[in-house]
C-alpha positions as CSV (number, residue, x, y, z in Angstrom):
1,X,-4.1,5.1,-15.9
2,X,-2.6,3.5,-12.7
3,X,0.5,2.4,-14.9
4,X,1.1,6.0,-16.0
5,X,0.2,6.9,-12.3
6,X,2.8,4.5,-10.6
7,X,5.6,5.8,-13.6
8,X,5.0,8.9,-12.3
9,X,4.8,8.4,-8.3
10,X,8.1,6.8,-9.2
11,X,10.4,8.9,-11.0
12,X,9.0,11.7,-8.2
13,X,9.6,10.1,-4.9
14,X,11.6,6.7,-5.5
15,X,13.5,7.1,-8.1
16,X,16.8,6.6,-6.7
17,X,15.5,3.7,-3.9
18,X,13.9,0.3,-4.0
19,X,10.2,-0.1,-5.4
20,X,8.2,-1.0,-2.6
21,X,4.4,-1.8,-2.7
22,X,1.8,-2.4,-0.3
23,X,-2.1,-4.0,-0.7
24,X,-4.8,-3.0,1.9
25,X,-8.3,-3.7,1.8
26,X,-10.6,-1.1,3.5
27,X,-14.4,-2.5,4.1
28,X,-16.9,0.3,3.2
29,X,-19.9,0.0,5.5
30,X,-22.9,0.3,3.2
31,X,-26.7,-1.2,3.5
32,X,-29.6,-1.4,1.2
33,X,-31.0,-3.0,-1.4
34,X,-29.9,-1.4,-4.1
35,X,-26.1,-2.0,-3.4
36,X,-25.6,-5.6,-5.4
37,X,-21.8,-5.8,-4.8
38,X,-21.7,-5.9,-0.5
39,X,-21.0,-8.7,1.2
40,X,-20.3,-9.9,5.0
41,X,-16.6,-9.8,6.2
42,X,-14.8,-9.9,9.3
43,X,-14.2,-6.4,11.0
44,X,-11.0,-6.2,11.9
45,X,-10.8,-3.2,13.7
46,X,-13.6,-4.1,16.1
47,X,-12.4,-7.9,16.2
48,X,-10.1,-9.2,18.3
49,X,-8.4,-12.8,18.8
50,X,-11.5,-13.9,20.5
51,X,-14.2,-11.8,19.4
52,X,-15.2,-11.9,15.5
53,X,-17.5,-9.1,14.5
54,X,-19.4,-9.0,10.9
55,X,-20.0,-6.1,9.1
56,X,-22.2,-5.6,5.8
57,X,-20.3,-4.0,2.9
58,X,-18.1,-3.3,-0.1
59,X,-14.7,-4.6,0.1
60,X,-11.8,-2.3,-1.8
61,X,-8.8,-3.2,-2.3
62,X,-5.8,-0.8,-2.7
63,X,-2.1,-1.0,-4.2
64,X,0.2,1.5,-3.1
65,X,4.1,2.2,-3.4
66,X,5.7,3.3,0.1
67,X,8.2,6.1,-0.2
68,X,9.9,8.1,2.1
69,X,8.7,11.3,2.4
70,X,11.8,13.7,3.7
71,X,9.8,17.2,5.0
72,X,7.2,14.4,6.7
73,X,10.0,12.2,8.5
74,X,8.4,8.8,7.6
75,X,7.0,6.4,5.0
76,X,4.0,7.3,3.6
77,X,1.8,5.0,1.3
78,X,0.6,6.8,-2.3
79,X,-2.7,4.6,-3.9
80,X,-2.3,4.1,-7.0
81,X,-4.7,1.6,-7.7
82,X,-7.7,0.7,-6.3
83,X,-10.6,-2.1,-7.1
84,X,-13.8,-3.4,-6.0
85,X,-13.2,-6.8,-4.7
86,X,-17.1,-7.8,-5.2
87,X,-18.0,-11.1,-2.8
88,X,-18.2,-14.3,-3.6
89,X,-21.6,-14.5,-3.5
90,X,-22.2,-11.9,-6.0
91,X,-18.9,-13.0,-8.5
92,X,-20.7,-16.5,-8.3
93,X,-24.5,-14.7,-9.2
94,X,-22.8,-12.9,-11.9
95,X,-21.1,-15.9,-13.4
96,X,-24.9,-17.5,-12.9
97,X,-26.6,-14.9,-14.8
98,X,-23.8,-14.5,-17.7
99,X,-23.8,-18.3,-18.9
C-alpha cells in the first residue's frame, strides 16, 4: 500500500521536480504492562546538549516525500510510510522466544 501511496503522492505533487524523502521518528509516550513493544529513548525535545532526559515508549518511524505545496507557500512533508521500530530489548526477547 505505501508503494501505491508514494506513486500517487508523486504524480500529484512532484511530478515535474526531484523526489525528495525525509525519515522522522516520533516517540509515543505510553506506560503499562500490557504494552510489550516500549522502550527507553532519549527525549529530544526536552534534552538539551547537557541535559539527557528518558522517556518510556513506542518508537515510530516515518518516511515521507517533501513537496512544495504552491497555495501553502512552503514544503510540506506527506507520510507515506510508517513502522514500529520495536526496541532492542524486545527485538532481542522475540528472537529468544522464536528459536
Amino acid at each position: 500500500m505505501s508503494r501505491v501511496l508514494l506513486g500517487v503522492l508523486i504524480t500529484t505533487f512532484a511530478a515535474a521536480a526531484d523526489v525528495i524523502t525525509a525519515l522522522d521518528d516520533t516517540i509515543e509516550r505510553r506506560r503499562g504492562a500490557k504494552i510489550k513493544a516500549k522502550g527507553i529513548y532519549r527525549d529530544p525535545v526536552r534534552s538539551s546538549h547537557r541535559h539527557c532526559v528518558k522517556t518510556s515508549g513506542l518508537r515510530w518511524l516515518s518516511l515521507m516525500l517533501l513537496v512544495p505545496i504552491p497555495w501553502a507557500q512552503r514544503v510540506w512533508a506527506l507520510p507515506f510510510l510508517t513502522v514500529l521500530a520495536p526496541s532492542e530489548r524486545y527485538s532481542a526477547g522475540q528472537a529468544r522466544t522464536r528459536n
